[in-house]
Backbone bond lengths (Angstrom), bond angles and torsions (degrees), N, CA, C in turn:
res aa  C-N    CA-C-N  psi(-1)  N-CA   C-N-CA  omega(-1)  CA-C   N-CA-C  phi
1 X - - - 1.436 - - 1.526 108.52 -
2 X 1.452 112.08 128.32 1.639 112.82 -178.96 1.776 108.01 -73.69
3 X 1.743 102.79 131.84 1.281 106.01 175.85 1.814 100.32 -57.99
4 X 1.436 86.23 163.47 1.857 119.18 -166.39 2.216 88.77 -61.75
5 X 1.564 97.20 -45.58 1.469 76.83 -160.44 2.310 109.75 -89.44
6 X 1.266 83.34 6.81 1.704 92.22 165.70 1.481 118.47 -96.68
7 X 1.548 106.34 -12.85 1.417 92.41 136.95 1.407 141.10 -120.15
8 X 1.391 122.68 22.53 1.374 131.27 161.89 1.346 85.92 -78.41
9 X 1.499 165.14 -72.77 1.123 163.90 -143.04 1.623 108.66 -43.61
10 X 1.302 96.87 -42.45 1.387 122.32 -150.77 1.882 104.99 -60.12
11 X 1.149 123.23 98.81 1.994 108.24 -168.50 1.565 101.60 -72.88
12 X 1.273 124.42 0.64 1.371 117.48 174.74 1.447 122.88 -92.78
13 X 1.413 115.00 -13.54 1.332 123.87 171.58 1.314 106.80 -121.59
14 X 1.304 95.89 145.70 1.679 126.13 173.72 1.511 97.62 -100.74
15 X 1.261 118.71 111.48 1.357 130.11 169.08 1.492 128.03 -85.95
16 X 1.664 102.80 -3.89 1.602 91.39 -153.72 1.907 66.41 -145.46
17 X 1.919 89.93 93.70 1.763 84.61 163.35 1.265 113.84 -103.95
18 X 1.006 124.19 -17.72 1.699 134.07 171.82 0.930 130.90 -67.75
19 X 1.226 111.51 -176.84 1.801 123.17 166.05 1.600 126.49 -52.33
20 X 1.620 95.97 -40.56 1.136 110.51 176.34 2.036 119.57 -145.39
21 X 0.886 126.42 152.56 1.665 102.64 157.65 1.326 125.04 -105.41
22 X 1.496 120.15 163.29 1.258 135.89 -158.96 1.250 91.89 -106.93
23 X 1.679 142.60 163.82 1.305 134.75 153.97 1.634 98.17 -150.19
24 X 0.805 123.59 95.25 1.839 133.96 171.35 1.769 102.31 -81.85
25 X 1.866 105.42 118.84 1.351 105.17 -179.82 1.797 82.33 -101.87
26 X 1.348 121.70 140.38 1.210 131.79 156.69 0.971 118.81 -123.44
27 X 1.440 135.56 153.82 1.456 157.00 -165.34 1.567 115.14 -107.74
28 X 1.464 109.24 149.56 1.960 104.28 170.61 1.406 95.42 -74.44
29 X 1.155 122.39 117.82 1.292 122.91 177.67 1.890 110.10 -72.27
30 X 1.227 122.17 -29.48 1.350 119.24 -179.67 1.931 103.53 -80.28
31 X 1.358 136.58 -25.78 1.080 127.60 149.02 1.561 142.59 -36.51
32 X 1.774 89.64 -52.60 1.447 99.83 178.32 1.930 99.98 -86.49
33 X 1.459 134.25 -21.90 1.470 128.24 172.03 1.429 105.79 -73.50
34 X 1.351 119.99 -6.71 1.235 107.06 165.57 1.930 127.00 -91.97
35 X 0.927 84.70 7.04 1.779 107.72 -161.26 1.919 114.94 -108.10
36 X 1.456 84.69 -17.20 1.659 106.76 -171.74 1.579 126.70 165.47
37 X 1.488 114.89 122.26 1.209 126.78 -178.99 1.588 115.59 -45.86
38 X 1.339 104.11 -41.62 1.971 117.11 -159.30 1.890 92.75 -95.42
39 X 1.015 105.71 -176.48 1.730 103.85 168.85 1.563 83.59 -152.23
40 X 1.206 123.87 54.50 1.830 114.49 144.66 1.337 137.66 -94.11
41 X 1.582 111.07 9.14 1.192 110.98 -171.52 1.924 102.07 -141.21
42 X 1.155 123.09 174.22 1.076 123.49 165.81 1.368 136.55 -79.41
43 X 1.411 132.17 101.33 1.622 135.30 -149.98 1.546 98.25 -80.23
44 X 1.775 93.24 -54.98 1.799 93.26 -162.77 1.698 112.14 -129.09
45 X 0.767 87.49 114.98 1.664 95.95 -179.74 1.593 117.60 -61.60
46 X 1.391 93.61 90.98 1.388 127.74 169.05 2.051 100.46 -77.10
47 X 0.984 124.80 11.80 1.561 112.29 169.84 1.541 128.40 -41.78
48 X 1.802 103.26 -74.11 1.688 88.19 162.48 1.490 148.49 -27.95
49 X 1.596 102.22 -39.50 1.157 126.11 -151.00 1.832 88.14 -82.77
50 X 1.402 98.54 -54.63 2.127 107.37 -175.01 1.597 94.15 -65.61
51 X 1.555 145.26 -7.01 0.894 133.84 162.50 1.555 113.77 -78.41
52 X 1.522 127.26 -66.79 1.357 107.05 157.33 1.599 126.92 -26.69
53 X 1.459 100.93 -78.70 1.453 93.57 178.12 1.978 127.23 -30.57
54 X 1.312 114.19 -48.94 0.994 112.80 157.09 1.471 129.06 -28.22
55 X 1.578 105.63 -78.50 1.602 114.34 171.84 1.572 104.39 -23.18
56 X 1.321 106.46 -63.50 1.979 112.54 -152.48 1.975 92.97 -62.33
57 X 1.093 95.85 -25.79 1.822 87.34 -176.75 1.368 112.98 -78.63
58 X 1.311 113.93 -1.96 1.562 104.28 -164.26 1.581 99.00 -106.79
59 X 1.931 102.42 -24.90 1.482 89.22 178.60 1.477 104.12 -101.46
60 X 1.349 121.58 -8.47 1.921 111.19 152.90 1.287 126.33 -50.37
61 X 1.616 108.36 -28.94 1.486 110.40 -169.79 1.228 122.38 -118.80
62 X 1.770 100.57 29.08 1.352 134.37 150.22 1.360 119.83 -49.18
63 X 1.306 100.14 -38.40 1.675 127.80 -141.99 1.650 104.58 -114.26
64 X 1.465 106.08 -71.62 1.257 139.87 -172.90 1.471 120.67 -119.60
65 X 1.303 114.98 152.92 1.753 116.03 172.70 1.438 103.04 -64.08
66 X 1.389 101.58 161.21 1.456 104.63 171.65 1.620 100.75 -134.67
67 X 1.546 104.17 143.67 1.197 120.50 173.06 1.789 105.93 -125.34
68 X 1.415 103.35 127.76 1.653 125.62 176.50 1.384 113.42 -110.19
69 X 1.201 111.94 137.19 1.513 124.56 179.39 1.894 97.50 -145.35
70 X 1.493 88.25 131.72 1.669 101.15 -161.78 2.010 80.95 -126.93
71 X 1.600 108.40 122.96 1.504 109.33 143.97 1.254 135.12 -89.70
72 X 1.366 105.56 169.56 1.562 94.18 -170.45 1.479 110.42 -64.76
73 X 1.449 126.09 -34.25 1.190 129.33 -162.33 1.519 99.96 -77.49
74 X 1.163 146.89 26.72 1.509 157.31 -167.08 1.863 82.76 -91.55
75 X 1.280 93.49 -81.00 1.894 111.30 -150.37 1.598 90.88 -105.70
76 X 1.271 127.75 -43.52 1.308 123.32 -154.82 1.613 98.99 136.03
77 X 1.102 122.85 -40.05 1.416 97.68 -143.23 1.902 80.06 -168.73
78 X 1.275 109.44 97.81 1.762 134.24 -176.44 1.596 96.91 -52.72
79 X 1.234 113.71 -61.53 1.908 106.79 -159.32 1.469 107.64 -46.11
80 X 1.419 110.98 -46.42 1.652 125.87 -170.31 1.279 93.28 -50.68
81 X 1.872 128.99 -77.37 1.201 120.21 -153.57 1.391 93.00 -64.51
82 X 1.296 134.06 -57.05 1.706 121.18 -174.28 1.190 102.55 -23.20
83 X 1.166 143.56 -64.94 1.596 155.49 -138.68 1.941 98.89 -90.22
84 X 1.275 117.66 -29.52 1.277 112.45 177.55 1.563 116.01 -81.70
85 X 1.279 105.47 -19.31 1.423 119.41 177.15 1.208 125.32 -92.03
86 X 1.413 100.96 -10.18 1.596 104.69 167.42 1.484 108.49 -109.06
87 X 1.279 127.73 -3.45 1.396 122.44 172.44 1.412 87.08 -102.74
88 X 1.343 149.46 2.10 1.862 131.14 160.37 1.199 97.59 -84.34
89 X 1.446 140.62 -31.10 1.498 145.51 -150.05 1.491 131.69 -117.80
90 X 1.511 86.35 1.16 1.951 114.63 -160.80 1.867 97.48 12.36
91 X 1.622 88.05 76.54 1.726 94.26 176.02 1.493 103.28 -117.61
92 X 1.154 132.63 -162.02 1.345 128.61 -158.20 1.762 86.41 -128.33
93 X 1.368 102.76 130.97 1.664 102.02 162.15 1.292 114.93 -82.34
94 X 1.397 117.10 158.31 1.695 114.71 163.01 1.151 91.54 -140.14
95 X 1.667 123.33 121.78 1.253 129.78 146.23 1.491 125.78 9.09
């Protein structure tokens, strides 16, 4: 699956046809269940990756709102990356 900001890059696609965009980071979930029973903590350091992602939100929400949805199987453990993505994006979390 192409990261969010390889395709904002992209001059042939229009990514943001709506009102707003959606961007769901998901995880291999059998990677991270192999790494740990619980998902409260962070398994795999997805950092780079919430740094791109970041970028593409800041120039989506140039344009348009942006809405993020992080699973647990992303990093291990959703609140953390939520929280890294709003301190790359000084965006507002919502629960």
């Amino acid at each position: 699956m192409p990261s969010p900001l390889s395709l904002v890059q992209r001059a042939d696609l229009d990514v943001g046809t709506g009102l707003f965009v959606y961007i769901r980071l998901l995880g291999d979930r059998e990677a991270v269940d192999a790494l740990t029973p619980t998902l409260d903590y962070v398994v795999i350091d997805r950092g780079p990756e919430v740094e791109l992602d970041a970028r593409a939100i800041q120039v989506l929400r140039q344009r348009v709102p942006v809405v993020a949805f992080v699973n647990n199987h992303h990093a291990g453990y959703a609140p953390e990356t939520a929280r890294q993505l709003v301190a790359l994006t000084d965006a507002v979390a919502l629960a």
